[in-house]
C-alpha positions in Angstrom: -16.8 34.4 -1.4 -17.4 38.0 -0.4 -18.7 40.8 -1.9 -16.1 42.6 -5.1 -14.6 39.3 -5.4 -13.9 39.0 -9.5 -16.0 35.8 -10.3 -16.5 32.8 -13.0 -18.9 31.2 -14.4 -18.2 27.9 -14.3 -21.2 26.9 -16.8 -19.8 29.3 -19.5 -17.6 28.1 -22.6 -15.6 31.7 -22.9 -15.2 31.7 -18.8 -17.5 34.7 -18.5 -16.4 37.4 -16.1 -18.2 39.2 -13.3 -18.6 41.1 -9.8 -19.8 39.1 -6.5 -22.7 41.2 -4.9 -23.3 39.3 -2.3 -26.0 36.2 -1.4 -30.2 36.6 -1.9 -32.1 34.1 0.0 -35.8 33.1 -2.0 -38.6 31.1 -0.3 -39.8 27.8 -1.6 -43.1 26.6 -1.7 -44.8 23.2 -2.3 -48.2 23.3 -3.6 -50.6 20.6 -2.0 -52.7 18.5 -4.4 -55.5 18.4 -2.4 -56.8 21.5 -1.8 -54.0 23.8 -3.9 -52.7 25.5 -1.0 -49.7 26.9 -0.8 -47.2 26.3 1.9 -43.6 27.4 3.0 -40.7 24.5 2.7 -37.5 26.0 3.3 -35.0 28.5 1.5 -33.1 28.6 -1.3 -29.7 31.0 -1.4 -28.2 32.1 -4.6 -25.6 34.5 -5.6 -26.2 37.9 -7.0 -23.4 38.7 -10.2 -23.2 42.1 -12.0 -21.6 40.1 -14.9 -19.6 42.6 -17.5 -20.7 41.0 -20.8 -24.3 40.9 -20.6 -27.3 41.7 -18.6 -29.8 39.3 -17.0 -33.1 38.3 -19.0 -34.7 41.7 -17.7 -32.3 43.8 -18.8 -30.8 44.7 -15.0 -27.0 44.2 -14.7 -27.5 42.3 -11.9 -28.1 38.6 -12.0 -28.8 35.7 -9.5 -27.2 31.8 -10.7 -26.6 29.3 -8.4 -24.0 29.7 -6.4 -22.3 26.1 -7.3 -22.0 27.9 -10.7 -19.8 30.2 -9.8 -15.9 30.2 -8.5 -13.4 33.1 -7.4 -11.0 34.4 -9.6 -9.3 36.7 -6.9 -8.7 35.7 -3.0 -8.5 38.9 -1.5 
């Protein structure tokens, strides 16, 4: 998957439509129950969509979903 590829969303009844930006990497974190401390425990990597029906929750036309949601319509 590369960035302009015309993507799916597989999780969507109508087989919603959208633009492949490229990947965004987040940080998780674990909370300890002992003292409530914060601490680093890996990444998590998601796609970025500009999807043409609908904007994210925020209102931005760009959206992350997980990237097992999501399959190419077009190989270039």
């Amino acid at each position: 998957m590369k960035p302009g590829d015309l993507v799916r969303n597989k999780n969507s009844e109508s087989g919603e439509l959208g633009l492949f930006m490229g990947f965004r990497t987040f940080n998780k974190y674990r909370v300890l129950t002992s003292n409530k401390k914060k601490i680093l425990d890996g990444t998590y990597e998601c796609a970025e969509v500009m999807w043409f029906t609908r904007r994210a929750p925020n209102g931005d036309r760009i959206s992350t979903i997980q990237k097992n949601l999501i399959e190419v319509v077009n190989g270039n």
